[in-house]
CHARMM-style PDB file with segment names, atoms N, HN, CA, C and O in Angstrom:
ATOM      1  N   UNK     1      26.820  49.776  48.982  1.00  0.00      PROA
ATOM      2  CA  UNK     1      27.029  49.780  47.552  1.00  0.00      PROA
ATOM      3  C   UNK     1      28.217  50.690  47.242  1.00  0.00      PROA
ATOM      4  O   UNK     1      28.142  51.879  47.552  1.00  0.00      PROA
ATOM      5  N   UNK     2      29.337  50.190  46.632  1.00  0.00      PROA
ATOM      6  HN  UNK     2      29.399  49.224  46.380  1.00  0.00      PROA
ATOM      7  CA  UNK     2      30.625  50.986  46.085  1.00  0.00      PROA
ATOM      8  C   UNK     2      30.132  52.079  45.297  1.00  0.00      PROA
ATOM      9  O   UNK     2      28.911  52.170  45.171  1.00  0.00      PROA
ATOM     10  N   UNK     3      30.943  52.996  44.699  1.00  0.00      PROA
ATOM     11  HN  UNK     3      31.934  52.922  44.802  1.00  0.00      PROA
ATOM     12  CA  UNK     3      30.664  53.789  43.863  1.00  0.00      PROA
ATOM     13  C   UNK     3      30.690  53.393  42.394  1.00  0.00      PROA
ATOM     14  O   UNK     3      30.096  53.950  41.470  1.00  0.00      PROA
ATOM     15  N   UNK     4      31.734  51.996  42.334  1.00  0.00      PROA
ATOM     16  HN  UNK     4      32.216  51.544  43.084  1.00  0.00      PROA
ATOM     17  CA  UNK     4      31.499  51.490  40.754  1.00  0.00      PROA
ATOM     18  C   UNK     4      30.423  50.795  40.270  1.00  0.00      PROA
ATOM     19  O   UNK     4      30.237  50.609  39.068  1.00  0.00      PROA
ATOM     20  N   UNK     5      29.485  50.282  41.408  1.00  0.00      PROA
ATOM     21  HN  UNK     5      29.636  50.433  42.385  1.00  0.00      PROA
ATOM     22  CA  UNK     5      28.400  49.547  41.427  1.00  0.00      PROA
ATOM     23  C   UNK     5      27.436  50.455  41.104  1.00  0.00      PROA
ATOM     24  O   UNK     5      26.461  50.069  40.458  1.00  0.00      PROA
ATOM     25  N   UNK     6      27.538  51.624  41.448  1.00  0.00      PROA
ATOM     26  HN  UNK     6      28.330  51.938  41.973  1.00  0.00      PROA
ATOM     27  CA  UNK     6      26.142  52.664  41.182  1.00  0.00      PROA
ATOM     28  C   UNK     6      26.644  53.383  39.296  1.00  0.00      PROA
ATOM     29  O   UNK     6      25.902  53.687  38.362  1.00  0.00      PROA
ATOM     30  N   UNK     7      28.388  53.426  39.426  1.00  0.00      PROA
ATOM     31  HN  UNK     7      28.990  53.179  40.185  1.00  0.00      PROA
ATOM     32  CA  UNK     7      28.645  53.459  37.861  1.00  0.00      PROA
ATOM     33  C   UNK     7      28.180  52.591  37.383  1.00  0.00      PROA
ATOM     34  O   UNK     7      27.934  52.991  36.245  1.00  0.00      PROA
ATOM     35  N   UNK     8      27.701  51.109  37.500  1.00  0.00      PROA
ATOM     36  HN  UNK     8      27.901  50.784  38.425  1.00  0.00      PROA
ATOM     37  CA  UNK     8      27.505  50.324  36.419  1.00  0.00      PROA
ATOM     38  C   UNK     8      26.117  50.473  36.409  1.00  0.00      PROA
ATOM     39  O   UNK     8      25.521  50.319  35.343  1.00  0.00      PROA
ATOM     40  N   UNK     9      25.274  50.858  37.830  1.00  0.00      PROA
ATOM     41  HN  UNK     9      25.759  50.984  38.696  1.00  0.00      PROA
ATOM     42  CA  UNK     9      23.742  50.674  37.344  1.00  0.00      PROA
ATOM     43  C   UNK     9      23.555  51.929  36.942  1.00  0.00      PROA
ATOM     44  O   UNK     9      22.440  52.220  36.510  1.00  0.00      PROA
ATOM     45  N   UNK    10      24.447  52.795  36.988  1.00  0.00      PROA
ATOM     46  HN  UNK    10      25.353  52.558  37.339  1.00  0.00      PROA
ATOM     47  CA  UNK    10      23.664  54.175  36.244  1.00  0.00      PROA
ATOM     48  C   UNK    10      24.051  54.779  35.102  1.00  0.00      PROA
ATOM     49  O   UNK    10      23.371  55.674  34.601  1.00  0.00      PROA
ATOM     50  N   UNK    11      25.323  54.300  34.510  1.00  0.00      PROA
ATOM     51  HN  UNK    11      25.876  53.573  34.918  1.00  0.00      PROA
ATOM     52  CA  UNK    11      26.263  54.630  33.224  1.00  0.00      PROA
ATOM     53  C   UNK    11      26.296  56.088  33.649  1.00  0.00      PROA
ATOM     54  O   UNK    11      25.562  56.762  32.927  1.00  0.00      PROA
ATOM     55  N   UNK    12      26.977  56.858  34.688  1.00  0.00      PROA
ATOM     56  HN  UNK    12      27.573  56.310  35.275  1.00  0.00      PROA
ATOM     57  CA  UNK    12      26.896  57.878  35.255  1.00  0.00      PROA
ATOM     58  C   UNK    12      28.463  58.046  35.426  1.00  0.00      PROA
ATOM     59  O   UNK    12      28.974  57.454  36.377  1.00  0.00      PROA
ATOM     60  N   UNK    13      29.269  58.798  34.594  1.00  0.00      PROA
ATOM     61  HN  UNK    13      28.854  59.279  33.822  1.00  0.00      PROA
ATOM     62  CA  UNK    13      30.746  58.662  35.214  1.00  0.00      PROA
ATOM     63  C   UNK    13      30.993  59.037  36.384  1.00  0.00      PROA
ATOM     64  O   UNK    13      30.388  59.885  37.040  1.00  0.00      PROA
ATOM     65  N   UNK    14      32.348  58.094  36.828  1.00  0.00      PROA
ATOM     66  HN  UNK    14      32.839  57.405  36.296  1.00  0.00      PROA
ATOM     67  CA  UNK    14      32.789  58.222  38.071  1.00  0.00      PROA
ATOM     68  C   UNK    14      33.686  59.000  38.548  1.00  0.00      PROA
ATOM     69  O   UNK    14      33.967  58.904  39.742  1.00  0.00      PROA
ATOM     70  N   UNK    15      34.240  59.804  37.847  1.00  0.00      PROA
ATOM     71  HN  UNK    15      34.012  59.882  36.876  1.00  0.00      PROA
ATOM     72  CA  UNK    15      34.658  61.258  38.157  1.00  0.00      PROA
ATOM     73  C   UNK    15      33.136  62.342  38.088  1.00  0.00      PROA
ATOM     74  O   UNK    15      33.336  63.447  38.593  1.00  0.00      PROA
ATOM     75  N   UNK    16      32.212  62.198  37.728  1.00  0.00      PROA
ATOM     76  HN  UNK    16      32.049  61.301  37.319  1.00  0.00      PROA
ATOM     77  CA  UNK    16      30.872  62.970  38.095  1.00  0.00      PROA
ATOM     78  C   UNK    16      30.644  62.690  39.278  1.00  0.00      PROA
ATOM     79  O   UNK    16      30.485  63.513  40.179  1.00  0.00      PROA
ATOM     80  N   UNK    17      30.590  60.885  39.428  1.00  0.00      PROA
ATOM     81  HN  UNK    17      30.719  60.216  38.696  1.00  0.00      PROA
ATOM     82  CA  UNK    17      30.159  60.570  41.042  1.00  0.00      PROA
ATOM     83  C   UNK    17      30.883  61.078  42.376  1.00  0.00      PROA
ATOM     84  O   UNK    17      30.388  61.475  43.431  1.00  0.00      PROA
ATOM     85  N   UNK    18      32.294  60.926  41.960  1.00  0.00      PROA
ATOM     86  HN  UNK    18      32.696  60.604  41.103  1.00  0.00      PROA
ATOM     87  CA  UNK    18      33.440  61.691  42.789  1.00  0.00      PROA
ATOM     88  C   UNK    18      33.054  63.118  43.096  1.00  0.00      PROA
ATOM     89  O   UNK    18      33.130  63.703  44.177  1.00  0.00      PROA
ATOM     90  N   UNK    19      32.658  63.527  42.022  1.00  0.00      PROA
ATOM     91  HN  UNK    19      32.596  63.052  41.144  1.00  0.00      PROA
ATOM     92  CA  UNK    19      32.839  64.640  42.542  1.00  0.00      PROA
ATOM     93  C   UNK    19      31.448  65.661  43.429  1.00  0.00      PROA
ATOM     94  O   UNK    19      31.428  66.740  44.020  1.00  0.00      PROA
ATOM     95  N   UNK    20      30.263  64.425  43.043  1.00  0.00      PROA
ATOM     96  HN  UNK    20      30.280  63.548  42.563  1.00  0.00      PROA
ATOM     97  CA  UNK    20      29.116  64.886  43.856  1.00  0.00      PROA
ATOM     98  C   UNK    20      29.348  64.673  45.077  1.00  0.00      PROA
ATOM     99  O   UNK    20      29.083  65.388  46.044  1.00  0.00      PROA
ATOM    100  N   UNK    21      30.066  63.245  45.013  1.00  0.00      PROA
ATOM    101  HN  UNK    21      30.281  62.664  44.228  1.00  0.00      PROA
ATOM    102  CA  UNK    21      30.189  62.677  46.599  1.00  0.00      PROA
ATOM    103  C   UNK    21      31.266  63.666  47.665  1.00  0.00      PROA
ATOM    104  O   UNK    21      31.074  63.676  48.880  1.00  0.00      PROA
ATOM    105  N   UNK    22      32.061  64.232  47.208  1.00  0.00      PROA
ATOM    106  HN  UNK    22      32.217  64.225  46.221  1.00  0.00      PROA
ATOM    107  CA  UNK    22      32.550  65.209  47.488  1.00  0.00      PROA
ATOM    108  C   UNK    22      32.050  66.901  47.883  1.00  0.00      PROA
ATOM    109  O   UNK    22      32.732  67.651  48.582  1.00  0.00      PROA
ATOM    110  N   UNK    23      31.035  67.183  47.407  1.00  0.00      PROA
ATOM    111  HN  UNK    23      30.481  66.574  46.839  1.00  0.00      PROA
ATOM    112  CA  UNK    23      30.137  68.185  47.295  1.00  0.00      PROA
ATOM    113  C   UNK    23      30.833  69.544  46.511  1.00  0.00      PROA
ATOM    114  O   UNK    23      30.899  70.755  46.722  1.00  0.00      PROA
ATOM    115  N   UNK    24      31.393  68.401  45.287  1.00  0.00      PROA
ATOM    116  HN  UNK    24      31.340  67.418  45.116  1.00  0.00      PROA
ATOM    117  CA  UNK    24      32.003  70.189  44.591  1.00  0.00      PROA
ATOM    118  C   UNK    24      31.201  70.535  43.770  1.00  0.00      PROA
ATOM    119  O   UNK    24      31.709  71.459  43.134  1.00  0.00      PROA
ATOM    120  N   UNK    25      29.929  70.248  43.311  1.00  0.00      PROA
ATOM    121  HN  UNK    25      29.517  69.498  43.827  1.00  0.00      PROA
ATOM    122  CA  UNK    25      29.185  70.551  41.975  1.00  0.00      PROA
ATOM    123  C   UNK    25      28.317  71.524  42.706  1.00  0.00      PROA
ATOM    124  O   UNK    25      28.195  71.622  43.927  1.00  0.00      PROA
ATOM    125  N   UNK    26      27.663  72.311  41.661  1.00  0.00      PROA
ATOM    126  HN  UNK    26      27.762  72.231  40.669  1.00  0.00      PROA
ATOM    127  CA  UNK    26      27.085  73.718  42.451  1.00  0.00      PROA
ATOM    128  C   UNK    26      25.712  73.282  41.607  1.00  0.00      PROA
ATOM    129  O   UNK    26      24.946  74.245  41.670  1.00  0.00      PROA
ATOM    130  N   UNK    27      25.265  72.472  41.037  1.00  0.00      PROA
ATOM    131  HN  UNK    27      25.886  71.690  40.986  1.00  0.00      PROA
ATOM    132  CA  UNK    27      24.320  71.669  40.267  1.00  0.00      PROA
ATOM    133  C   UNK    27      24.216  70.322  40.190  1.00  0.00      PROA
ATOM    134  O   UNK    27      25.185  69.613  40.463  1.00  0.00      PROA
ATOM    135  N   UNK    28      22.818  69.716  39.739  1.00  0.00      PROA
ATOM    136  HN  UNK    28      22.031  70.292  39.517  1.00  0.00      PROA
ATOM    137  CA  UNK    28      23.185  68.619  38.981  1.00  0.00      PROA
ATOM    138  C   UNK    28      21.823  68.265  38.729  1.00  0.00      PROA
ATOM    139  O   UNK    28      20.747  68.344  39.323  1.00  0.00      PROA
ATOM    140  N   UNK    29      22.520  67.593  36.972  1.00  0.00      PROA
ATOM    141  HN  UNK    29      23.394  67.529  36.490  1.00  0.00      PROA
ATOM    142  CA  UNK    29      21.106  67.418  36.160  1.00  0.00      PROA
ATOM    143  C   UNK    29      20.116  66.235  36.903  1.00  0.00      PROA
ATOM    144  O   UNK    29      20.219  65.215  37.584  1.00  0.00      PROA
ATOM    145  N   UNK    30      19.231  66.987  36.364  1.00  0.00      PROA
ATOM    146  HN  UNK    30      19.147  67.815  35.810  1.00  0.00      PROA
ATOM    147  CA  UNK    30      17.590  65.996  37.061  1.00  0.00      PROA
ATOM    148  C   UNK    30      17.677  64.485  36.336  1.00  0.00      PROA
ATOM    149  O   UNK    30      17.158  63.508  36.876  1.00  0.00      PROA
ATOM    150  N   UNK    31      18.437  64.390  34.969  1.00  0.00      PROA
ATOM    151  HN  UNK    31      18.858  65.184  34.531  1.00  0.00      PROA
ATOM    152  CA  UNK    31      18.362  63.104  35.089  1.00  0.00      PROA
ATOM    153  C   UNK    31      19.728  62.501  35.616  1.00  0.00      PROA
ATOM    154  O   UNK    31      19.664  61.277  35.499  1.00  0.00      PROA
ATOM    155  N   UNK    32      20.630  62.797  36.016  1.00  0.00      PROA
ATOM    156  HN  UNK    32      20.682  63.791  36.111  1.00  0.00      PROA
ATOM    157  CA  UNK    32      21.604  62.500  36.804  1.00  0.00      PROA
ATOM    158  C   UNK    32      20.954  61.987  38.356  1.00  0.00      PROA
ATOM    159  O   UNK    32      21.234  60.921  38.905  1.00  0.00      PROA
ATOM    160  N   UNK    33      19.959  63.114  38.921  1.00  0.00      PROA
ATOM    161  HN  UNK    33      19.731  63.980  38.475  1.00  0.00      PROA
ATOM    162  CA  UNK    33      19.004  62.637  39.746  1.00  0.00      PROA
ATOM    163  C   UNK    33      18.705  61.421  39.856  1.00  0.00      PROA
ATOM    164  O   UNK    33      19.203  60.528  40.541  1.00  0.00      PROA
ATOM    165  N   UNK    34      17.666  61.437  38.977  1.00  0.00      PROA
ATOM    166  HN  UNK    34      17.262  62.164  38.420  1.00  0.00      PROA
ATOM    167  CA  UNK    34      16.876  59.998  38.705  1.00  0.00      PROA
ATOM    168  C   UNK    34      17.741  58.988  38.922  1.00  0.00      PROA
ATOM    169  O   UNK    34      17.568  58.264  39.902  1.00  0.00      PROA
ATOM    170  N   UNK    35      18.906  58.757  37.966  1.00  0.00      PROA
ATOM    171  HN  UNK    35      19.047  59.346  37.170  1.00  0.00      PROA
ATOM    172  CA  UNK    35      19.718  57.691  37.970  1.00  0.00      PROA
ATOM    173  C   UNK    35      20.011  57.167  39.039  1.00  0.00      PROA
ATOM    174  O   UNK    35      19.951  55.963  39.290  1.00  0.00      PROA
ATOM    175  N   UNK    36      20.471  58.332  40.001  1.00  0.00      PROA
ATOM    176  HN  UNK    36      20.519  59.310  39.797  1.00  0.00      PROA
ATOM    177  CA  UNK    36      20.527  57.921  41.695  1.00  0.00      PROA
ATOM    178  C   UNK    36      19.925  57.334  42.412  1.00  0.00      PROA
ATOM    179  O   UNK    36      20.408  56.562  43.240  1.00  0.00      PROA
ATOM    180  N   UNK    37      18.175  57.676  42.183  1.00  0.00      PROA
ATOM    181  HN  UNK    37      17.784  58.304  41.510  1.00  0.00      PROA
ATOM    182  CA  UNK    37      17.557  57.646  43.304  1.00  0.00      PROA
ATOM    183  C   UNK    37      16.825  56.137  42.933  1.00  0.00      PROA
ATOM    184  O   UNK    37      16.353  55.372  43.773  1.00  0.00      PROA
ATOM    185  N   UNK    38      16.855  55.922  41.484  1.00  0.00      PROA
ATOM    186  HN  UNK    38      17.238  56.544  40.801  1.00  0.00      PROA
ATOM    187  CA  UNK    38      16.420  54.749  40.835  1.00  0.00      PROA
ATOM    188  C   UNK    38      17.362  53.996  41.623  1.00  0.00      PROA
ATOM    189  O   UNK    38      17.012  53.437  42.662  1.00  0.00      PROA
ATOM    190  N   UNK    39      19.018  53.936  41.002  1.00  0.00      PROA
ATOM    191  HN  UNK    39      19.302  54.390  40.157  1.00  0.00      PROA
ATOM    192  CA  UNK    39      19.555  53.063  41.367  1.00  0.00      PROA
ATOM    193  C   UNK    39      19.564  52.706  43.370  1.00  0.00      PROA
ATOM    194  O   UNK    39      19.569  51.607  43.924  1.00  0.00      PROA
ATOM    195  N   UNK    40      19.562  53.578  43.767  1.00  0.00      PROA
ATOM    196  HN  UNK    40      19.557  54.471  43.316  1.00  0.00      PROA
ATOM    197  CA  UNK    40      19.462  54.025  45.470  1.00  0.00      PROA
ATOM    198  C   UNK    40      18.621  53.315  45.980  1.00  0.00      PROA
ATOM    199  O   UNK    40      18.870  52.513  46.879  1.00  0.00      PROA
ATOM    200  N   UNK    41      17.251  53.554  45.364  1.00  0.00      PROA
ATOM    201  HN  UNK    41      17.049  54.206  44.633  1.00  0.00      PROA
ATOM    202  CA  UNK    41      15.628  52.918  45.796  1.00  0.00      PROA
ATOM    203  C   UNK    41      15.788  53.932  46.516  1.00  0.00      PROA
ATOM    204  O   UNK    41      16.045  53.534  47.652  1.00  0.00      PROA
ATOM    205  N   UNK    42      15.775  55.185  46.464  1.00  0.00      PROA
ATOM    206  HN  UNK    42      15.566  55.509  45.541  1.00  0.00      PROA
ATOM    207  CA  UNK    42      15.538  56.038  47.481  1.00  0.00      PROA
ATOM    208  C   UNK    42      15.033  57.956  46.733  1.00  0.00      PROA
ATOM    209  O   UNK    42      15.289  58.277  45.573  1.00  0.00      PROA
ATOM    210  N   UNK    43      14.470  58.710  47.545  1.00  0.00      PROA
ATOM    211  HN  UNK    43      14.262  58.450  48.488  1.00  0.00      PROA
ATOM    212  CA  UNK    43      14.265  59.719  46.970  1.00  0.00      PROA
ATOM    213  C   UNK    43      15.499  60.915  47.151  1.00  0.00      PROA
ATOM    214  O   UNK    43      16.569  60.736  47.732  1.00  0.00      PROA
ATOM    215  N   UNK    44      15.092  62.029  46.566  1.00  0.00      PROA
ATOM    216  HN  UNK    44      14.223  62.175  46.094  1.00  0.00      PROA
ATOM    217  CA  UNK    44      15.916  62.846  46.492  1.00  0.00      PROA
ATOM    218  C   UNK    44      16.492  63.280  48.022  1.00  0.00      PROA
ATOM    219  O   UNK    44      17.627  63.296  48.498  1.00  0.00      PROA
ATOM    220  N   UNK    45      15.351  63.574  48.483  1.00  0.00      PROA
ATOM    221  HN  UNK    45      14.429  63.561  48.097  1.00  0.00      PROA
ATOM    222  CA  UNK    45      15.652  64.226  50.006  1.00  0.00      PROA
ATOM    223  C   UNK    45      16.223  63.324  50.816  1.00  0.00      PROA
ATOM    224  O   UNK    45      16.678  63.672  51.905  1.00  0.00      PROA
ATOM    225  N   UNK    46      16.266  62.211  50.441  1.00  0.00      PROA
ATOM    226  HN  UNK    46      15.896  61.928  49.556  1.00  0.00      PROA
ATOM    227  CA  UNK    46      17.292  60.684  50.946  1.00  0.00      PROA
ATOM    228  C   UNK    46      19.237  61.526  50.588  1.00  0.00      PROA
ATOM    229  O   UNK    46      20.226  61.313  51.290  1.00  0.00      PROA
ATOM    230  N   UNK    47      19.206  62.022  49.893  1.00  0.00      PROA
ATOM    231  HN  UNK    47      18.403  62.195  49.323  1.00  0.00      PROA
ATOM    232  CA  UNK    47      20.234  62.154  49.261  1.00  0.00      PROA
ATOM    233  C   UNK    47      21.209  63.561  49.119  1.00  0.00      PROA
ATOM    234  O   UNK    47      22.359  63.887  48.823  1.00  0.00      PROA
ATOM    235  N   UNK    48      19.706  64.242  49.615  1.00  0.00      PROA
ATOM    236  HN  UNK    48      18.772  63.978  49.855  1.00  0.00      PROA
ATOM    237  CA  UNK    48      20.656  66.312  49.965  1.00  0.00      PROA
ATOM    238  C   UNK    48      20.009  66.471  51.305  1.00  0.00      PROA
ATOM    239  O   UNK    48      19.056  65.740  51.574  1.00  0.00      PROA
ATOM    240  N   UNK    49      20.539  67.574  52.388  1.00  0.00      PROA
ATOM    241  HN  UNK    49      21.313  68.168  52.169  1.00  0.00      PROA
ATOM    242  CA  UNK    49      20.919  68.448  53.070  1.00  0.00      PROA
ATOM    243  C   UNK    49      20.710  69.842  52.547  1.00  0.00      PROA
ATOM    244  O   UNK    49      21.476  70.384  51.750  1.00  0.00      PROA
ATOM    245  N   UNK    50      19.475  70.460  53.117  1.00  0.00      PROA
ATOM    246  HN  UNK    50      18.853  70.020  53.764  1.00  0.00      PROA
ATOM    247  CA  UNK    50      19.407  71.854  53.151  1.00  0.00      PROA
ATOM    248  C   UNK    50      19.973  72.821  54.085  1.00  0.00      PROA
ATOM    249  O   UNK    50      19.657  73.081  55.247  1.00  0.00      PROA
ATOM    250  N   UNK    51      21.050  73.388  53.180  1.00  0.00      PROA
ATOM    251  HN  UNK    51      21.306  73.177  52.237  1.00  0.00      PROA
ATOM    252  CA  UNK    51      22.013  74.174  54.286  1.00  0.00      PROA
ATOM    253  C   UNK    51      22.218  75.772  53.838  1.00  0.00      PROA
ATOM    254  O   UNK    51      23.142  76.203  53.148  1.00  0.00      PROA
ATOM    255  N   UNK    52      21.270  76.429  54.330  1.00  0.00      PROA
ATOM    256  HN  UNK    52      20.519  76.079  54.890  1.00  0.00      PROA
ATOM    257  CA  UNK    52      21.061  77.614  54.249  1.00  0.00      PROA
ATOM    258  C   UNK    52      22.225  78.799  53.320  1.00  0.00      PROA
ATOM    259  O   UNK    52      23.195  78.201  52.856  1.00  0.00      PROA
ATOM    260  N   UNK    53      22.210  79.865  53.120  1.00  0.00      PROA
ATOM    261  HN  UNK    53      21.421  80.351  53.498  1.00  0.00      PROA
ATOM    262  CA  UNK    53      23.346  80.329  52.426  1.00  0.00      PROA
ATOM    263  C   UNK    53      23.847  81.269  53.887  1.00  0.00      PROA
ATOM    264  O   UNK    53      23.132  81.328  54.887  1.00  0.00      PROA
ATOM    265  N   UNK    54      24.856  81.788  53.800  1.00  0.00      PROA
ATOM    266  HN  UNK    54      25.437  81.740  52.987  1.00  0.00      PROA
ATOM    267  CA  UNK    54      25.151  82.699  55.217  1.00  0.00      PROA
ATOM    268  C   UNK    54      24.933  83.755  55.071  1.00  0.00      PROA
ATOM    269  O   UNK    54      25.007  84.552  56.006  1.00  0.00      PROA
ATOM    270  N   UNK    55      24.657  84.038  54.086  1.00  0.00      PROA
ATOM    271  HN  UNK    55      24.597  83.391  53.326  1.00  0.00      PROA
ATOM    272  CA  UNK    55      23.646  85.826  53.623  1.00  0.00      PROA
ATOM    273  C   UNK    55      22.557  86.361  54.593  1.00  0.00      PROA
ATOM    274  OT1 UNK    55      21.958  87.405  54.334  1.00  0.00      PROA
TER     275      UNK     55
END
């Protein structure tokens, strides 16, 4: 699935999507979530990587 295809099923802009897919956001809203995992068919933990802090 492209990234404009998940813009059209999620009305989620694609400079937002860019830039998750990228990993520059230090957040992101829970219904931004949803939209994903709806459109995805998949859950969250489908979708992040727990990567410790180096502290």
């Amino acid at each position: 699935m492209s990234k404009r295809d998940i813009t059209k099923l999620t009305g989620i802009d694609r400079h937002v999507l860019d830039r998750i897919y990228k990993g520059e956001v230090k957040g992101i809203k829970f219904e931004t979530l949803n939209k994903l995992c709806f459109a995805l068919d998949c859950t969250p933990n489908d979708l992040f990587k727990y990567v410790p802090d180096e502290n």
